[in-house]
Z-matrix of the N, CA and C atoms (Angstrom, degrees):
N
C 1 1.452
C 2 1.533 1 108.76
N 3 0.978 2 109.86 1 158.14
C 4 2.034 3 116.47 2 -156.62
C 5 1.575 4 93.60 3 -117.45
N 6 1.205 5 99.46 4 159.90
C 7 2.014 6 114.20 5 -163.53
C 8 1.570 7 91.21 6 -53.55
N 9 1.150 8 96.95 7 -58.63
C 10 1.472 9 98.23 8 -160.37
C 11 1.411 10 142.22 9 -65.83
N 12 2.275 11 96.50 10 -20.52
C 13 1.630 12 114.07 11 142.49
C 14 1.604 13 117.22 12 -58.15
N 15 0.982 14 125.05 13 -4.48
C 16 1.701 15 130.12 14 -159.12
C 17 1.457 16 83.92 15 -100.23
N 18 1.268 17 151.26 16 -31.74
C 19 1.585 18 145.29 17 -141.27
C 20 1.165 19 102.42 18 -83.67
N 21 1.413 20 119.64 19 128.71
C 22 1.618 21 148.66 20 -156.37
C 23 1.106 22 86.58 21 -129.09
N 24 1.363 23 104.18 22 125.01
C 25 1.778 24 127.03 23 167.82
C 26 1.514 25 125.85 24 -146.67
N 27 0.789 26 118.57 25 144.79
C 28 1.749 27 97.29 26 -174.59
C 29 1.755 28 97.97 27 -145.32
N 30 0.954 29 120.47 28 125.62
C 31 1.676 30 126.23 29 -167.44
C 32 1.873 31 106.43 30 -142.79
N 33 1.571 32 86.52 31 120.91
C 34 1.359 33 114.00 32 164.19
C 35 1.933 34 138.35 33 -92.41
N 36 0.861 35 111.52 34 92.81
C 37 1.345 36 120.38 35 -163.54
C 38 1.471 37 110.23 36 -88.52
N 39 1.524 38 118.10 37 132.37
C 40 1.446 39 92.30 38 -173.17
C 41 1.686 40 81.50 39 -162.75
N 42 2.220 41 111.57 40 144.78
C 43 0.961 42 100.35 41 177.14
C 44 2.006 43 96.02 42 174.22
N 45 1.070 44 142.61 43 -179.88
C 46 0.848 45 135.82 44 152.20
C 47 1.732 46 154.01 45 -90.89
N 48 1.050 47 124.71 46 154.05
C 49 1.319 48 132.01 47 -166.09
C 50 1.924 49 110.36 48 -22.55
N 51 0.880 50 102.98 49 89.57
C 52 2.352 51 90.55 50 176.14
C 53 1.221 52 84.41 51 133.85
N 54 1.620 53 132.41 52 -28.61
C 55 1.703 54 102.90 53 -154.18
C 56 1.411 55 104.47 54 -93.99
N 57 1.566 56 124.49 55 47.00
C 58 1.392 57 110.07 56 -172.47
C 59 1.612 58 137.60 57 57.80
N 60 1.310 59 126.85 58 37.08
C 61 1.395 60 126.15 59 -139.76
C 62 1.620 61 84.75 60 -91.29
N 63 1.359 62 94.04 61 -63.04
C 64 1.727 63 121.90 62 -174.12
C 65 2.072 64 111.89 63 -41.44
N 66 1.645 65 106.17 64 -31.25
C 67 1.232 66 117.49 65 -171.19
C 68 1.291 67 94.36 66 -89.07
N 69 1.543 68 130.61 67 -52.24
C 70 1.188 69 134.39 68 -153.73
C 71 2.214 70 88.71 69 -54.14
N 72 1.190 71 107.40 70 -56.60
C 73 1.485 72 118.27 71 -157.17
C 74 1.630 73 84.72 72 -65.17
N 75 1.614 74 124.70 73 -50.49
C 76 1.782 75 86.94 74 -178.42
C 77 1.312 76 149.66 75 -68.12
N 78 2.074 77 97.95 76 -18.51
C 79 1.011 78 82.88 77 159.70
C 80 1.648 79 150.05 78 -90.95
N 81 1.743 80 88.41 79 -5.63
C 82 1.724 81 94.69 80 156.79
C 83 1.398 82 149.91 81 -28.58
N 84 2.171 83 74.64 82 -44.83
C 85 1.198 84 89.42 83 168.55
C 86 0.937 85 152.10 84 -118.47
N 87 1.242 86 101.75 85 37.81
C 88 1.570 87 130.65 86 -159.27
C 89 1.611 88 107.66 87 -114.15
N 90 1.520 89 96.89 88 -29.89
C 91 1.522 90 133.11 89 -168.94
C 92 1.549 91 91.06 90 -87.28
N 93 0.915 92 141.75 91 -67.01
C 94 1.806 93 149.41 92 175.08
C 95 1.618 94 90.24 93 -45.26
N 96 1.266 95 156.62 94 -56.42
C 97 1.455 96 156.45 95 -139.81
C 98 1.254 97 89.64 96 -80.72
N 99 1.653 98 102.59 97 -56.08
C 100 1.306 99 92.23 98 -172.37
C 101 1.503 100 139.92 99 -74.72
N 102 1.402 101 118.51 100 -26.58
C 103 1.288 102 118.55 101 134.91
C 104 1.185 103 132.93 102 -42.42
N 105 1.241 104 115.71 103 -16.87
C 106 1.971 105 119.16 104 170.11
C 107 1.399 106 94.13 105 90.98
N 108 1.293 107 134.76 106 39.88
C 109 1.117 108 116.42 107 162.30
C 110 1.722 109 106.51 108 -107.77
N 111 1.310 110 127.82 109 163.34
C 112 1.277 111 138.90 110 -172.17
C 113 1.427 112 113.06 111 -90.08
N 114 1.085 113 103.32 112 126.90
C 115 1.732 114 104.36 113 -167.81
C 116 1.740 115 122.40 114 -160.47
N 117 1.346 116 93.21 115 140.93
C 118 1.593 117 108.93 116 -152.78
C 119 1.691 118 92.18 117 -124.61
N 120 1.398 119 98.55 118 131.48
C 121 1.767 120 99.35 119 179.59
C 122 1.236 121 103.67 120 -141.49
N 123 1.254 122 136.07 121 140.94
C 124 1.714 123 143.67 122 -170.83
C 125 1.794 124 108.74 123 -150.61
N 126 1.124 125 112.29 124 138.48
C 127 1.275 126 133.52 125 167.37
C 128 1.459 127 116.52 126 -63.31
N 129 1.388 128 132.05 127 120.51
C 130 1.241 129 117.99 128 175.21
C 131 1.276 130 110.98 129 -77.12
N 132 1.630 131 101.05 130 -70.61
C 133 1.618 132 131.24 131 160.57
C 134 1.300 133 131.74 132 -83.29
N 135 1.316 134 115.11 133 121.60
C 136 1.546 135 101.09 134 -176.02
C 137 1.752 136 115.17 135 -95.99
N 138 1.008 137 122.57 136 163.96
C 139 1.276 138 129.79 137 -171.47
C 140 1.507 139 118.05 138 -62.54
N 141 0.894 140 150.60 139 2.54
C 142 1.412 141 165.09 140 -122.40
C 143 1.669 142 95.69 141 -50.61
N 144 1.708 143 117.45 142 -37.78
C 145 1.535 144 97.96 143 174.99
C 146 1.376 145 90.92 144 -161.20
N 147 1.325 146 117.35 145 146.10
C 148 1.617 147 129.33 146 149.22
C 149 1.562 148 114.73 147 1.57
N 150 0.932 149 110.78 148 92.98
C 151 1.686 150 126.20 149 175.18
C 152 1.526 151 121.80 150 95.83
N 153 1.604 152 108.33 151 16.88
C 154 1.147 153 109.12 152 -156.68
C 155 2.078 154 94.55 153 -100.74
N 156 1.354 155 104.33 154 158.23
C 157 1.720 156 87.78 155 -171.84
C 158 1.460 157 115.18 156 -79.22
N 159 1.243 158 104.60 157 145.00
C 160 1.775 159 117.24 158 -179.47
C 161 1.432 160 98.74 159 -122.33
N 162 1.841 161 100.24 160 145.11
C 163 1.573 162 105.02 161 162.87
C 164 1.223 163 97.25 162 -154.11
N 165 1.561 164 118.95 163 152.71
C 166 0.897 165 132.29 164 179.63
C 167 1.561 166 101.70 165 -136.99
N 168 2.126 167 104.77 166 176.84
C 169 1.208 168 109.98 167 -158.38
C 170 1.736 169 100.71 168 -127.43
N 171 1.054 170 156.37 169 148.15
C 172 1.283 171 128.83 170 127.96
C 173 1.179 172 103.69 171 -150.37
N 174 1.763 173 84.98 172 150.66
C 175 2.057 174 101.00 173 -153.42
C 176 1.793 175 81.18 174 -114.86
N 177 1.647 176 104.94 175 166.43
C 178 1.488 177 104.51 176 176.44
C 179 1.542 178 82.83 177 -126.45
N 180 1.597 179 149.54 178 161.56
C 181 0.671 180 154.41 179 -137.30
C 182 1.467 181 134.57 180 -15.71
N 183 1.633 182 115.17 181 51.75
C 184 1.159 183 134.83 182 -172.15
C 185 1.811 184 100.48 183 -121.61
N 186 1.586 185 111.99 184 144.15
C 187 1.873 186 110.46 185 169.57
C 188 1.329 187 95.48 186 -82.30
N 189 1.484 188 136.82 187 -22.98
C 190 1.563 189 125.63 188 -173.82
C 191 1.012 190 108.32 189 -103.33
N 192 1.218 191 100.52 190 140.18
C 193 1.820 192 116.11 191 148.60
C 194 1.051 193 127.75 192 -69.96
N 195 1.411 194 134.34 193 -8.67
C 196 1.282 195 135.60 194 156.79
C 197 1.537 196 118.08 195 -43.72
N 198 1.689 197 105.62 196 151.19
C 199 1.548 198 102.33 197 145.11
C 200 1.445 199 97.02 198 -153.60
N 201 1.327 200 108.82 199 129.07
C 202 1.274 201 110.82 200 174.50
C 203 1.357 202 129.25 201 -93.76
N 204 1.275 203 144.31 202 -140.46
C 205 1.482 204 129.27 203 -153.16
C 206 1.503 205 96.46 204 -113.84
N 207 1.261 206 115.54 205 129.91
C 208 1.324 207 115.21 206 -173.16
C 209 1.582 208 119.72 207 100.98
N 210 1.460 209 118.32 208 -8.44
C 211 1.970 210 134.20 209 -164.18
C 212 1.189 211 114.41 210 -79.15
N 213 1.578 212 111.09 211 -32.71
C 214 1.417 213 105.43 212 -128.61
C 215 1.633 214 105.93 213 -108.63
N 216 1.595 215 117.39 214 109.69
C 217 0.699 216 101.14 215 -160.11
C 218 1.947 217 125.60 216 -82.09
N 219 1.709 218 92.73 217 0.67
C 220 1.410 219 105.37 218 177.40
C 221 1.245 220 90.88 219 -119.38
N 222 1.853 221 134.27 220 146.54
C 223 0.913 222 131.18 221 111.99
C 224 1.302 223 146.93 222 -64.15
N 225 1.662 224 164.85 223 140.87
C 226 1.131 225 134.83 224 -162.48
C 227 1.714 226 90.40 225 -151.04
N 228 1.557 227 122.90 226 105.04
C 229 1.071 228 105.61 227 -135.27
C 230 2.169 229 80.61 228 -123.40
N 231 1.258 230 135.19 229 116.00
C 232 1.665 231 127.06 230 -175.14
C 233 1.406 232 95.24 231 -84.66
N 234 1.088 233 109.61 232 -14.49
C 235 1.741 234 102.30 233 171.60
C 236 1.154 235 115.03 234 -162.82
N 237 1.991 236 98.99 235 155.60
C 238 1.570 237 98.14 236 -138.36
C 239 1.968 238 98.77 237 -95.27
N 240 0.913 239 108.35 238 -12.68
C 241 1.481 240 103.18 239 170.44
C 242 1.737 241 108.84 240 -76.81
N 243 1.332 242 123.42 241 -11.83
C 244 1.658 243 121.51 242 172.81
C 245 1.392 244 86.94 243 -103.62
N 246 1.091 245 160.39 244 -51.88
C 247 1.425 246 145.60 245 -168.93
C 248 1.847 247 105.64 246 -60.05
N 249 1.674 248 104.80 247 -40.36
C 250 1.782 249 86.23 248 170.02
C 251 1.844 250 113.08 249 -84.33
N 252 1.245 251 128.98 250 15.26
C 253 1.260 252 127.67 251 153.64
C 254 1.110 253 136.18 252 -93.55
N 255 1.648 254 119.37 253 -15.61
C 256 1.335 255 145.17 254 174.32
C 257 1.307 256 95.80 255 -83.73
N 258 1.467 257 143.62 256 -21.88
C 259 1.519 258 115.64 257 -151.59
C 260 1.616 259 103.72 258 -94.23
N 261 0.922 260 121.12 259 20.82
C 262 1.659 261 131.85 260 163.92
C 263 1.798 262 98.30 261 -58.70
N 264 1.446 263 102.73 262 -53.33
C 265 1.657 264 106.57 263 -162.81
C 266 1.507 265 111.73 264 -78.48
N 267 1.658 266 116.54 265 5.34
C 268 1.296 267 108.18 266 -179.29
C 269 1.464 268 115.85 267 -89.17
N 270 1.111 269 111.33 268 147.80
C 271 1.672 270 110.79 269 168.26
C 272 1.477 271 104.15 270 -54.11
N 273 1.511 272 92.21 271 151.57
C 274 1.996 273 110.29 272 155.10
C 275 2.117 274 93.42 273 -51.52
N 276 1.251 275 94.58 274 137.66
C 277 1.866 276 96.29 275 163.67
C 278 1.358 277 107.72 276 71.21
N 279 1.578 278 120.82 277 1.17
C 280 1.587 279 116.13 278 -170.60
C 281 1.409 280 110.14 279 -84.10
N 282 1.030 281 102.28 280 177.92
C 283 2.233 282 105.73 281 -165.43
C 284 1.323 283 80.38 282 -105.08
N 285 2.050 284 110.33 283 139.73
C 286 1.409 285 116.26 284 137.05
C 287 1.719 286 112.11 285 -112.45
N 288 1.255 287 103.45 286 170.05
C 289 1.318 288 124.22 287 161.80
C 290 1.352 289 121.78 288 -148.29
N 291 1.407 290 104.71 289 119.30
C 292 1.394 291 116.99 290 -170.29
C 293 2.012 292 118.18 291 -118.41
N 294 1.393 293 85.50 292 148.62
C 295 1.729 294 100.51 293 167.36
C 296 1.466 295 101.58 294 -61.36
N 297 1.345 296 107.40 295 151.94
C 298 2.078 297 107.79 296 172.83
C 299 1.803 298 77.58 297 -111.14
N 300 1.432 299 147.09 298 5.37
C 301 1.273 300 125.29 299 -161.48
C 302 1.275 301 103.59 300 -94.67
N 303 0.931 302 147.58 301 163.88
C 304 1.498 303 132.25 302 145.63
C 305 1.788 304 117.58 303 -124.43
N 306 1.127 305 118.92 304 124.40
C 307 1.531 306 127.70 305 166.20
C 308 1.225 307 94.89 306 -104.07
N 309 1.802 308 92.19 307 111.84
C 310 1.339 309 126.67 308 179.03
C 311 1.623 310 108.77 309 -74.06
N 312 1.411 311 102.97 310 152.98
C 313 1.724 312 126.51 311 -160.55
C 314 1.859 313 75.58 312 -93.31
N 315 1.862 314 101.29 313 151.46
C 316 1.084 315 121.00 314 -168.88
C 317 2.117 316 99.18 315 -44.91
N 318 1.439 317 116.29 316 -65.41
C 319 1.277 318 126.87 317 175.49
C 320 1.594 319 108.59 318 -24.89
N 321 1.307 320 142.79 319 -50.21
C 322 1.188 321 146.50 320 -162.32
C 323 1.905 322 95.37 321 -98.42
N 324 1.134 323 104.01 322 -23.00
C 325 1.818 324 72.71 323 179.38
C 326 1.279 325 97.09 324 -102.81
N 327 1.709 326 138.87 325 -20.56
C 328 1.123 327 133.50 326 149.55
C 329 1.715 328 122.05 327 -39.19
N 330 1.537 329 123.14 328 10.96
C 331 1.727 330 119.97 329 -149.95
C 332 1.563 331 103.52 330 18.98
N 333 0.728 332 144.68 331 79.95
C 334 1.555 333 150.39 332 143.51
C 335 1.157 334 98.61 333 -89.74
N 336 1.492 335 133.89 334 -62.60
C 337 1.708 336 154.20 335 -158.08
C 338 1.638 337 101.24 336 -116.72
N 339 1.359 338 93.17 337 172.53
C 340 1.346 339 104.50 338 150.66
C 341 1.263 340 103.06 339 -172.09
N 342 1.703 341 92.03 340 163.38
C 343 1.705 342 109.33 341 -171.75
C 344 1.658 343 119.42 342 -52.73
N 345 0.703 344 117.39 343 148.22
C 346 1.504 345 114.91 344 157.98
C 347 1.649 346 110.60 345 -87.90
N 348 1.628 347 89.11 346 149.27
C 349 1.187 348 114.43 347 -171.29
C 350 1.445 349 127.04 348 -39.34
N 351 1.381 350 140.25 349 106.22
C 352 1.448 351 130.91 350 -169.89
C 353 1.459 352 126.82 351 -50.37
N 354 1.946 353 105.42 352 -32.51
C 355 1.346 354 105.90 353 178.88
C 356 1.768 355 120.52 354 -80.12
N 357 1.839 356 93.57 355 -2.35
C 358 1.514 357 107.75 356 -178.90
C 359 2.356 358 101.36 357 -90.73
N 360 0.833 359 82.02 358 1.32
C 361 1.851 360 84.07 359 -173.31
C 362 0.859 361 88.84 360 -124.48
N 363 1.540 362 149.07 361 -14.94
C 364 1.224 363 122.03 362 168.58
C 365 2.113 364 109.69 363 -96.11
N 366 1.123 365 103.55 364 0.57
C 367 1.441 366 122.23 365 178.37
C 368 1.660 367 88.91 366 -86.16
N 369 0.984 368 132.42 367 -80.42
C 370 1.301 369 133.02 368 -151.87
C 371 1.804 370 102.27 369 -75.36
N 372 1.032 371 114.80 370 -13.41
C 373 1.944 372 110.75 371 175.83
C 374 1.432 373 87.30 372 -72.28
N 375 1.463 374 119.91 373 -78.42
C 376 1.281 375 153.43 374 159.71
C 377 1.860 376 89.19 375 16.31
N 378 1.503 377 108.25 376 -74.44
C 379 1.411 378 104.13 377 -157.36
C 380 1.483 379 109.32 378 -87.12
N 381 1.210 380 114.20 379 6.53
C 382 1.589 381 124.75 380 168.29
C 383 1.564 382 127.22 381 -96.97
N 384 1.363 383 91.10 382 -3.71
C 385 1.927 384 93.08 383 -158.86
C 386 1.889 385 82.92 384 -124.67
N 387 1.641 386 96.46 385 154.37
C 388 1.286 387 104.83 386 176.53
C 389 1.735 388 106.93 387 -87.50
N 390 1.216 389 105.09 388 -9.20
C 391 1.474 390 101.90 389 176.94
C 392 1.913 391 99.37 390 -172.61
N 393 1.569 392 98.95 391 127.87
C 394 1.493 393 104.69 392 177.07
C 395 1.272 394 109.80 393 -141.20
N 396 1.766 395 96.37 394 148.05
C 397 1.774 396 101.66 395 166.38
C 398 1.498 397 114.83 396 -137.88
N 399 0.977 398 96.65 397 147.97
C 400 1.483 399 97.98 398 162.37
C 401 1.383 400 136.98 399 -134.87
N 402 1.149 401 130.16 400 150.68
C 403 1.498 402 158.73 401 -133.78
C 404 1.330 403 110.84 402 -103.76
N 405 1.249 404 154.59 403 118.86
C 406 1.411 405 121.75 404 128.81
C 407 1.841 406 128.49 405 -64.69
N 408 1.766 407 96.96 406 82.52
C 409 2.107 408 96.24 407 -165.29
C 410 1.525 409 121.76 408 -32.49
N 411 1.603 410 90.15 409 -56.55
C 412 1.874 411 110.46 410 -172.93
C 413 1.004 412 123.03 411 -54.29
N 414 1.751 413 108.30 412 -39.08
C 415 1.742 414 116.82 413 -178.12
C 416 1.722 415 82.45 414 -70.76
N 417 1.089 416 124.07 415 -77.37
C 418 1.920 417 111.68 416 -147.82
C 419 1.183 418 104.09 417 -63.73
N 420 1.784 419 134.53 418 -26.93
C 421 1.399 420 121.15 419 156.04
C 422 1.693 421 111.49 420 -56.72
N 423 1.376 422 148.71 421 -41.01
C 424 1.395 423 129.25 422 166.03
C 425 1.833 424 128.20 423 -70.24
N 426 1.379 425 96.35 424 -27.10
C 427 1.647 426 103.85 425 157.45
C 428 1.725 427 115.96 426 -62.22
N 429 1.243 428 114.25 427 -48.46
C 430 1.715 429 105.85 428 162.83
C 431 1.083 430 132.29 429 -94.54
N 432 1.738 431 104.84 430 33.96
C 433 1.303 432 123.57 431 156.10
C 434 1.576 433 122.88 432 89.60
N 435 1.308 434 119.58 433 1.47
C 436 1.603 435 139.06 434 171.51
C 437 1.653 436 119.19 435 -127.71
N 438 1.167 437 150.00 436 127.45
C 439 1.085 438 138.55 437 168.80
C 440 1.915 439 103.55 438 -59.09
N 441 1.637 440 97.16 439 -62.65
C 442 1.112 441 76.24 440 174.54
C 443 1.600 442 142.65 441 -83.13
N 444 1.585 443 122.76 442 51.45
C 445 1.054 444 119.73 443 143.56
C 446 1.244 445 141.76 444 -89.24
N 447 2.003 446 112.41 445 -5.45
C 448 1.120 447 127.47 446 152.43
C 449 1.576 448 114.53 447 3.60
N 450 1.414 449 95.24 448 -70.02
C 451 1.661 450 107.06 449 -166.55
C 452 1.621 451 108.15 450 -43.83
N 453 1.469 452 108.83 451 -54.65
C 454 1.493 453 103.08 452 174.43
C 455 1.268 454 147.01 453 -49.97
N 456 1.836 455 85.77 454 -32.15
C 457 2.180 456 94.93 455 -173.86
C 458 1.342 457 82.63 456 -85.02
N 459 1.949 458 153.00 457 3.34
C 460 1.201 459 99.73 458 149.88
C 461 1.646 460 125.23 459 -99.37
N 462 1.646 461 108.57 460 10.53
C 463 1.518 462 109.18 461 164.75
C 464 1.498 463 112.76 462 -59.44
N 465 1.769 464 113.54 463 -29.57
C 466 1.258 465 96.20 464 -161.40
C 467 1.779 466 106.25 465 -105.07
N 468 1.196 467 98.90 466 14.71
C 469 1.288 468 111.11 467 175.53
C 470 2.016 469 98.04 468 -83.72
N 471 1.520 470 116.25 469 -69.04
C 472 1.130 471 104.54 470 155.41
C 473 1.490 472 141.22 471 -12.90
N 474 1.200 473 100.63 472 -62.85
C 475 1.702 474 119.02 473 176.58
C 476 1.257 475 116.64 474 -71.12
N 477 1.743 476 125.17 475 -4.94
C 478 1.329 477 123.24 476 -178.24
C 479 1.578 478 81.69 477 -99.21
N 480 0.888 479 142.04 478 -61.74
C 481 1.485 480 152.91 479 -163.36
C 482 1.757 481 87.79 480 -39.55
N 483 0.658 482 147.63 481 -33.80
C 484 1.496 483 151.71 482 -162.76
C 485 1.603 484 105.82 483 55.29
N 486 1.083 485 103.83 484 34.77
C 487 1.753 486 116.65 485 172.81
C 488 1.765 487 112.34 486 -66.66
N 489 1.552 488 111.47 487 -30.84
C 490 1.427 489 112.65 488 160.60
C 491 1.835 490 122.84 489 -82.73
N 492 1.253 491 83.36 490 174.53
C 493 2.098 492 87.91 491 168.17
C 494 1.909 493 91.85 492 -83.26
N 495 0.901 494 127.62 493 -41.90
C 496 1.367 495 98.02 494 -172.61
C 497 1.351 496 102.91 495 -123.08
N 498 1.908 497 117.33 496 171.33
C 499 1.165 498 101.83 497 -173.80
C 500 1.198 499 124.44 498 -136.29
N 501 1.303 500 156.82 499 -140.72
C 502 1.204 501 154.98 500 -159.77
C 503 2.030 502 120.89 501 -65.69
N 504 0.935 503 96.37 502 -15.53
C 505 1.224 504 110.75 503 163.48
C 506 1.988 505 134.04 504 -81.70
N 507 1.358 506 89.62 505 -41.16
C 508 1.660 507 107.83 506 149.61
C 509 1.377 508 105.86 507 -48.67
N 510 1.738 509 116.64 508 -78.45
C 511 1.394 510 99.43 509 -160.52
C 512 1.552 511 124.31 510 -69.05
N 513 1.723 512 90.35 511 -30.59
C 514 1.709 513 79.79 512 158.73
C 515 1.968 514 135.10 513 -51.74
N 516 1.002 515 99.73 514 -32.53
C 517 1.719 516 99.23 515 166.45
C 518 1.432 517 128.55 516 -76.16
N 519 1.686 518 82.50 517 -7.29
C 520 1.993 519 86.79 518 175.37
C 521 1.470 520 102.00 519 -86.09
N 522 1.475 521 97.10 520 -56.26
C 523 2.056 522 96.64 521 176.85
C 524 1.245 523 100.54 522 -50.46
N 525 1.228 524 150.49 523 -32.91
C 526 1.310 525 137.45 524 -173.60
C 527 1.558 526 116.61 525 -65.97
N 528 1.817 527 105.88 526 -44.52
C 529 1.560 528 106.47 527 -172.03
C 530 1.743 529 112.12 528 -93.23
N 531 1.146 530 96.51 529 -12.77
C 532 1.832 531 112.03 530 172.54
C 533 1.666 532 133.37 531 -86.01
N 534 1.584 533 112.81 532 -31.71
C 535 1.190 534 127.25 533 164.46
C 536 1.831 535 129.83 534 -98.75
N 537 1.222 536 96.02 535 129.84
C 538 1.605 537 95.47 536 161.86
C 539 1.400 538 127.07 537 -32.17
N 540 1.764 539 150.17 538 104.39
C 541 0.980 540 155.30 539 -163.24
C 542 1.430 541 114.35 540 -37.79
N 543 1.218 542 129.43 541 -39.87
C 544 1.453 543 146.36 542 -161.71
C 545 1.737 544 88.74 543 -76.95
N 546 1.634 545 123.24 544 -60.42
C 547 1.772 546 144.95 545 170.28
C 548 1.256 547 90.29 546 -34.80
N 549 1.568 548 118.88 547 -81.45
C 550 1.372 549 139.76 548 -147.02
C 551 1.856 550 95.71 549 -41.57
N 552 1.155 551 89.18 550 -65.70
C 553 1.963 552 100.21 551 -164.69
C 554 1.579 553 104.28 552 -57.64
N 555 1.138 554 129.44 553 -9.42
C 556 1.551 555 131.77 554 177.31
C 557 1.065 556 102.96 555 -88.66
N 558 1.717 557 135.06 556 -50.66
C 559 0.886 558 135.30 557 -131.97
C 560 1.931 559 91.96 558 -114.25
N 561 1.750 560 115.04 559 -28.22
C 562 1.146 561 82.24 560 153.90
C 563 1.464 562 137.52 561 -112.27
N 564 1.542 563 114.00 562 40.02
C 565 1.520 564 121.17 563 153.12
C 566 1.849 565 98.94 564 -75.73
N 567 0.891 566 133.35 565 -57.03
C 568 1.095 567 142.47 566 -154.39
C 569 1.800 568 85.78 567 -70.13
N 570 1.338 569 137.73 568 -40.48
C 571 1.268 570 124.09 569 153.29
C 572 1.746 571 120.73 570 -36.15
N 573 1.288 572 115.05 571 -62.45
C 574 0.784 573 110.46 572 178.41
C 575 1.642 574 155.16 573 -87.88
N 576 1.934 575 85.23 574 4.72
C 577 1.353 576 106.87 575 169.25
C 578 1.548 577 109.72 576 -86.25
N 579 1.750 578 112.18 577 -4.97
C 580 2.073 579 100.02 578 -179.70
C 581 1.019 580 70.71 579 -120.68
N 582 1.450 581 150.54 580 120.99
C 583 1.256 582 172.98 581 -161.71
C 584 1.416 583 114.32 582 129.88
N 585 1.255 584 132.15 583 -27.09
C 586 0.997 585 142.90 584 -174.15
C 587 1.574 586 114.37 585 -99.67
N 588 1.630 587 92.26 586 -55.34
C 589 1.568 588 101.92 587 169.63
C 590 1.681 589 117.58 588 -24.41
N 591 1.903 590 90.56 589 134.94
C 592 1.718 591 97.71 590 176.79
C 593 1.365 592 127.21 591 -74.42
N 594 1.136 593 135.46 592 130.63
C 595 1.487 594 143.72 593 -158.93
C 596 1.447 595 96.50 594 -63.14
């Protein structure tokens, strides 16, 4: 078996209903196939409606789709109030990357609630993760011309990090052979605007 069949990864995706959660993970993993790496992806939560929470899993040389609490060695979080509920499943030393946006849960745009503070969730990821960043998704998904391509500029924020075996150029050929041309070209500016993004 070759180095690169050997590659152990374990990735936690987590975010709500619209923000691409479900797309972000296929094309990961579509993008991992095609590099020849082995890869298993599973739904935790399914979307049941518009704003409702989604997470997904995908492992690169794992038979499960699971990850349980403590696994994961990526977090990938589209919003930052589900990225501080997901971080149970991150490893000690594991990487996050987070949305700074938040699409507020019915209670908070109703003022019933309100969010907690962003520089307080990014304090407390911060002191849990061996290394974190965060994004503004929505702004660089409407700068490359879609809100929802958010999801992507933070795949390619990932993929600049060289946190995968392969990198931003892979997934760009997946958005290329997977999306509608008119999709594709939005989605890969929005690649290449969280790739670029300052640490």
């Amino acid at each position: 078996m070759s180095a690169l069949q050997q590659t152990r990864l374990r990735i936690f995706m987590t975010g709500v209903g619209g923000q691409g959660t479900l797309t972000a993970t296929t094309l990961l993993a579509r993008a991992a196939l095609a590099f020849g790496l082995p890869v298993t992806s599973g739904e935790i939560h399914g979307m049941a409606q518009r704003g409702g929470v989604v997470e997904s899993t995908l492992l690169i040389g794992y038979k499960s789709p699971k990850i349980g609490p403590g696994e994961a060695d990526i977090l990938l979080g589209f919003e930052p109030l589900e990225t501080l509920r997901a971080m149970s499943y991150l490893k000690p030393g594991g990487l996050v990357l987070s949305s700074t946006e938040f699409l507020p849960p019915l209670s908070v745009a109703c003022g019933r609630e309100e969010n907690p503070d962003i520089d307080a969730i990014k304090a407390t990821v911060t002191a849990c993760a061996g290394q974190a960043r965060f994004l503004p998704c929505r702004s660089l998904g409407i700068e490359a011309g879609a809100v929802q391509s958010g999801n992507i500029a933070l795949l390619g924020a990932l993929c600049a990090l060289g946190a995968l075996p392969f990198g931003v150029d892979v997934l760009a050929d997946t958005v290329r052979a997977t999306m509608k041309p008119k999709i594709a070209e939005v989605n890969l500016r929005a690649l290449e605007l969280g790739a670029a993004y300052p640490a």
